[in-house]
C-alpha positions in Angstrom: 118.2 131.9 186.8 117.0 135.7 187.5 119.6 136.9 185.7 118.7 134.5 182.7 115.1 135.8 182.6 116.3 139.4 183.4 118.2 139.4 180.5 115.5 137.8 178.2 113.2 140.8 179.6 115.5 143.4 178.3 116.1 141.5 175.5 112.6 140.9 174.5 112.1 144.9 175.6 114.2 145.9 173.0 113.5 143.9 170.4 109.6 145.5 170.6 111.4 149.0 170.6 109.5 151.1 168.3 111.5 152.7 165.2 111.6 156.4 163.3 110.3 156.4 159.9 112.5 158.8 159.5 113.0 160.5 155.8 115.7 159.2 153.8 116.5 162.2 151.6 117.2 166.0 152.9 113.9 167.3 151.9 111.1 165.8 153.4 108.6 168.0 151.9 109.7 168.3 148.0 107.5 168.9 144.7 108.1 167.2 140.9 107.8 169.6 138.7 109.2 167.4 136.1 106.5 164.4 134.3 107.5 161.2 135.3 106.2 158.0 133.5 107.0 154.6 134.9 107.9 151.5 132.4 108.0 147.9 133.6 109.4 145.3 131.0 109.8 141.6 131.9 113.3 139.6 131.0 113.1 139.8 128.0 112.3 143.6 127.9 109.1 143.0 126.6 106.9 145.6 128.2 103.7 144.9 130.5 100.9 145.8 128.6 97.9 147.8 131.3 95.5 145.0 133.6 98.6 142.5 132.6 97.7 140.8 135.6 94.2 139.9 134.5 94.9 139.6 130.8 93.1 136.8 129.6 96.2 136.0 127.0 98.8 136.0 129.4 97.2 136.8 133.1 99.9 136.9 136.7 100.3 133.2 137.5 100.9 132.1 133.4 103.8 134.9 134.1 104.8 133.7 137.2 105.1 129.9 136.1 106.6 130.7 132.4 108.9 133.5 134.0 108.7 135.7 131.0 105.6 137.4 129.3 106.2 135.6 126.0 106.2 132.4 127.2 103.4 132.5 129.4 101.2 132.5 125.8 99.0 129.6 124.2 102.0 127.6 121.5 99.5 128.5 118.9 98.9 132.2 119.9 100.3 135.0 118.1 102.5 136.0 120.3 105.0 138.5 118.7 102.0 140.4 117.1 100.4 140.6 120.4 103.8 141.5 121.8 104.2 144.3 119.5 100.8 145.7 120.1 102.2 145.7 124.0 105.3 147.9 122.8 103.7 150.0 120.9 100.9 151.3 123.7 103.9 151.6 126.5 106.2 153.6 124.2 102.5 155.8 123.3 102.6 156.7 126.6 105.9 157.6 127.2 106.1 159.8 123.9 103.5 161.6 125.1 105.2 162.2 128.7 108.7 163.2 127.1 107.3 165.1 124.1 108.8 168.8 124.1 110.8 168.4 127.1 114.0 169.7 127.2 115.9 167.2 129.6 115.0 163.5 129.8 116.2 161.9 133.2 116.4 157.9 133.0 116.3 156.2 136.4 117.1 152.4 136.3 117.4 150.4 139.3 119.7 147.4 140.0 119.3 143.6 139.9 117.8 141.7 142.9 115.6 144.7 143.3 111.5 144.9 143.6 109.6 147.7 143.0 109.7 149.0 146.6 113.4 149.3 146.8 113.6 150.6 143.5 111.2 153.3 144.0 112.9 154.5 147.1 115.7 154.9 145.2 114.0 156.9 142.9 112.3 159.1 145.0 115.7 160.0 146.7 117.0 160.7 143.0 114.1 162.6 142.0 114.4 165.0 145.5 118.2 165.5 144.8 117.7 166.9 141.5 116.6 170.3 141.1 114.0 169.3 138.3 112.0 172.0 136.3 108.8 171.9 134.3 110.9 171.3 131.2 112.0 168.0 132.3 111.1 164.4 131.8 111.6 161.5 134.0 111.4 157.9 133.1 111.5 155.1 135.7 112.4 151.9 134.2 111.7 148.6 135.7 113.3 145.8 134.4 113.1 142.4 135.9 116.2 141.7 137.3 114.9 138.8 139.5 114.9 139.0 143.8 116.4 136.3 145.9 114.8 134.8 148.9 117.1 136.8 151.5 120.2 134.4 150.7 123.6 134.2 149.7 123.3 131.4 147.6 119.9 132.7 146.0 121.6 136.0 145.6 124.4 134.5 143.9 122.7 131.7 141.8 120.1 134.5 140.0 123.3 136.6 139.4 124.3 134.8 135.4 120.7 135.2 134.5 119.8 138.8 135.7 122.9 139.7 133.4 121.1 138.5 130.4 117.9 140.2 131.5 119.5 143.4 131.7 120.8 143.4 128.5 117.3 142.8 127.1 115.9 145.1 128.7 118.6 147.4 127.4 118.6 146.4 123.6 114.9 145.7 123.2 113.3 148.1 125.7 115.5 151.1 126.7 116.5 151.4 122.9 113.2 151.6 121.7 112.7 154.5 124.0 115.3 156.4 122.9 114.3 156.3 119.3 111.8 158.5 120.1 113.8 161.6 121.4 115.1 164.0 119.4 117.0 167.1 120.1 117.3 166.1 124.1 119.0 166.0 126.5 119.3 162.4 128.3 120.6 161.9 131.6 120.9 158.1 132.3 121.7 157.8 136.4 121.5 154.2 137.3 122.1 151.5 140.1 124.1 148.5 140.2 123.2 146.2 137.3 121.7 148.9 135.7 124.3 150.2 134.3 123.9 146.8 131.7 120.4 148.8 131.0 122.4 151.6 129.4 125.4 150.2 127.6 123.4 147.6 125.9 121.2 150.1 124.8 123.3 151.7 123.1 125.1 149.0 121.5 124.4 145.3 121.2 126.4 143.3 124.4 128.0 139.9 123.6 126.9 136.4 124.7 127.8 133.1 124.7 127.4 130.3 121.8 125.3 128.1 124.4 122.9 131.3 125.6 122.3 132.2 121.9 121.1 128.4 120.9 119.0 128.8 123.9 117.1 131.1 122.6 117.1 130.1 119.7 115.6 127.0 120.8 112.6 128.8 122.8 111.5 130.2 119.0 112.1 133.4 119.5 112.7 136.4 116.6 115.8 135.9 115.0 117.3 139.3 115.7 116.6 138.9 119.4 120.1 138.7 120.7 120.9 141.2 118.1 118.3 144.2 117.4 119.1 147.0 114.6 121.5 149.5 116.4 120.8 153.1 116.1 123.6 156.0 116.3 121.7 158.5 118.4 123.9 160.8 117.6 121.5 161.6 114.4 118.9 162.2 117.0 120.8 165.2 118.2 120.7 163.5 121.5 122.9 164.7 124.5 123.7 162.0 126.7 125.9 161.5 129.7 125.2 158.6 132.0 126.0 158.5 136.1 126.7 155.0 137.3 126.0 154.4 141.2 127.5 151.1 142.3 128.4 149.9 138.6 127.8 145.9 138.7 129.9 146.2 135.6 133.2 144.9 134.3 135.1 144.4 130.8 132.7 142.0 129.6 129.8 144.8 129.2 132.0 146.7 127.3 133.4 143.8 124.7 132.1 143.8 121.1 129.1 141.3 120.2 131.7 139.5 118.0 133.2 138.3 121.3 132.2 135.0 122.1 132.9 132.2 124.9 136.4 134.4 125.7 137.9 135.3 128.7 140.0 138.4 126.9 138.3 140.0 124.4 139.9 142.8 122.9 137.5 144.1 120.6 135.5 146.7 122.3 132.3 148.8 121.2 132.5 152.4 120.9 128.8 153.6 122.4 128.5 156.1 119.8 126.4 159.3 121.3 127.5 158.3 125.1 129.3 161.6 126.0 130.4 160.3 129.2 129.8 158.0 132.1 130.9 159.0 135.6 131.0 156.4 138.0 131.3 155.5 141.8 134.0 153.7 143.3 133.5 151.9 146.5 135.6 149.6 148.2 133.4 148.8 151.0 130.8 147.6 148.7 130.2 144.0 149.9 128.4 143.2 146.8 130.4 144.3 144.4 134.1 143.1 146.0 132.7 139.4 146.6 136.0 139.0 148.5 136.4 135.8 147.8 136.3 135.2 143.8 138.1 138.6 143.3 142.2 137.0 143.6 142.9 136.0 140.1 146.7 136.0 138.8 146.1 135.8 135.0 143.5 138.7 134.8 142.4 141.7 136.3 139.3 141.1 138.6 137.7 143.5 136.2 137.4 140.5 133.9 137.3 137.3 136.1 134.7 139.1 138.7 133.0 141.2 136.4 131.4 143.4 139.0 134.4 145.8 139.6 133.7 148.9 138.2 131.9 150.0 141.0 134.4 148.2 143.6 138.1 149.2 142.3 140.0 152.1 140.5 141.9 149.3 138.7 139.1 147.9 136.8 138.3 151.3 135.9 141.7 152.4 134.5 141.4 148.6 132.8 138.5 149.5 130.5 139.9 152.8 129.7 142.9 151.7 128.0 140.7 150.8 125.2 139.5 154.1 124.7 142.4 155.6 124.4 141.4 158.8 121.8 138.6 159.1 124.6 140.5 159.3 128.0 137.7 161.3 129.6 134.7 159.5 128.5 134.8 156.9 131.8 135.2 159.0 134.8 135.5 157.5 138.2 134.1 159.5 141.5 135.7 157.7 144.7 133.9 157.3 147.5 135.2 156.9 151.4 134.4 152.8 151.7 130.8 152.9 152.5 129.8 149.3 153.6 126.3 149.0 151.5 124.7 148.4 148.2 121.8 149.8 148.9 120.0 152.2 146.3 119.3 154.9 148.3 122.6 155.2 150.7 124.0 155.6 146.7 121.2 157.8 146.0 121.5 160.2 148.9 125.4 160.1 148.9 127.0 163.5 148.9 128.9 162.5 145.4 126.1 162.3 143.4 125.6 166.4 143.6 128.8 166.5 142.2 128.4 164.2 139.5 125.2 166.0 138.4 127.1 169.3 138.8 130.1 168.3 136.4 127.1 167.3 133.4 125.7 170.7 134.2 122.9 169.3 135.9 121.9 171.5 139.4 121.0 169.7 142.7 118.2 171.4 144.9 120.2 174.2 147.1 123.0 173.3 144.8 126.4 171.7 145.3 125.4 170.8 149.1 128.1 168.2 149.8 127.1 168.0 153.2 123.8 166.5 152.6 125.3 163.0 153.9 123.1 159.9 153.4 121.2 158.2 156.4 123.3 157.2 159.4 122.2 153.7 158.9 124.0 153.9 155.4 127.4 155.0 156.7 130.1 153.1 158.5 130.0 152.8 162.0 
């Protein structure tokens, strides 16, 4: 019995141990030179409109109940006007924050992500980088939904946080980057929001039954499918770095793919100079173990979360871009058992990623600037 409550002691003991906040980046003591605006769009990438909480239109718990901004209004309101008038003050603001800078950095966090997490993530990101005065940074929030702390919760808001992020990609990240010209854009993103970026730049496909969905809840009729724009007649630079890619050859199909399981139309992402990605095969979110076995396709299909997890998925998606064997460029990592943001953030391999798009870290190409200890293996 001593020995029982003995152990219970220490146990207890240590449980109450006290913990170092320690910083997670290199720098503890860092400036931003560069102007940094923050965007928040909901699943549909509409974008939150200033006291949204207290809006007498919409207002937090109309939100919260209807899950989306435009269907948390009145039937008879006039919603897409009102929704436009929402667009057009967010975008004012970030025009005026990216106007006559010379570099525009994008930071988009991942799904299952609040804005805690995701703004760790970007203040490692924003630390790293050896910003200048010239610079713009954009943090987009996109509502990729948060489970309660679950497996299955994680899994089951998996299907629909891949539609939100291609919303939030065609209607919100798009309309951003209609309103650079003659910049540089530097897209670095985390897990699913890599989705952000691709459908930005080109329409994504989806599925007979999503599209009569929507279609059913009344919305615009080119909601699926927004005008395109080649930014390439934007004089835009742009080279995207994809931590932890929750991507696979689905996001990079043609939007005249539908209900298929091999596609083999796929979209060109004109003005996408290049996309350098990690590859991690400790990743426990991206292998999901046990749906990756499939004999008739490459996990890169049937799991669609591989980019980030396997070299072969990789190698999969560039044998459609065959004229453009540089353009999807993977950076393997030693297996690093996390998803996390910022152990992806503060990893050693983005410096080098930066570095190869002629983007300088602070004290350079420091590849010894190792994450956290609680982000590496033990």
């Amino acid at each position: 019995m001593r020995v029982v409550i003995a152990f219970l002691v220490i146990l207890t003991a240590s449980a109450c141990a006290p913990l170092n906040n320690l910083p997670w980046g290199p720098y503890p003591t860092y400036d931003v030179p560069a102007a940094v605006v923050s965007v928040h769009v909901d699943q549909n990438g509409d974008f939150y409109p200033d006291d949204w909480h207290t809006n007498t239109v919409i207002g937090e718990k109309n939100i919260q109940r209807n899950l989306s901004i435009a269907q948390s209004f009145a039937p008879n309101a006039d919603r897409q006007n009102i929704l436009n008038n929402f667009r057009v003050e967010a975008l004012a603001k970030v025009a005026k924050t990216t106007e006559g800078k010379r570099r525009v950095f994008v930071l988009i966090h991942g799904f299952n992500a609040e804005v805690g997490p995701a703004d760790a993530g970007y203040a490692v990101l924003k630390q790293t980088i050896a910003l200048v005065p010239t610079d713009a940074v954009i943090q987009l929030y996109w509502d990729g939904l948060t489970d309660a702390d679950t497996m299955i919760n994680g899994g089951r808001i998996w299907f629909p946080a891949v539609a939100t992020s291609q919303h939030a990609g065609s209607r919100a990240l798009r309309a951003i980057l209609r309103q650079l010209h003659d910049q540089e854009v530097i897209f670095i993103t985390h897990s699913r929001g890599a989705s952000v970026v691709l459908s930005a730049i080109s329409n994504p496909n989806y599925t007979t039954k999503y599209a009569r969905n929507i279609d059913e809840l009344g919305f615009e009729p080119d909601f699926l499918d927004p005008p395109e724009t080649d930014f390439r007649t934007q004089q835009l630079t742009m080279n995207a770095i994809f931590l932890a890619p929750a991507v696979g050859n689905p996001d990079f199909w043609n939007n005249s793919c539908k209900d298929t399981k091999g596609c083999t139309d796929y979209r060109d992402f004109a003005g996408l100079n290049s996309i350098r990605h990690t590859v991690n095969l400790g990743d426990p979110v991206l292998g999901k173990r046990f749906v990756t076995w499939n004999p008739i396709n490459l996990p890169c299909s049937f799991n669609a979360t591989t980019l980030g997890y396997t070299e072969e998925c990789g190698s999969w998606v560039r044998a459609h871009y065959n004229a453009r064997a540089d353009w999807l460029l993977p950076y393997k990592l030693q297996p690093m058992k996390t998803h996390s943001f910022v152990c992806y953030a503060g990893h050693p391999v983005l410096r080098q990623m930066l570095h190869d798009i002629g983007v300088e870290s602070r004290r350079g190409l420091d590849l010894n600037a190792m994450p956290p200890k609680t982000c590496l293996n033990d």
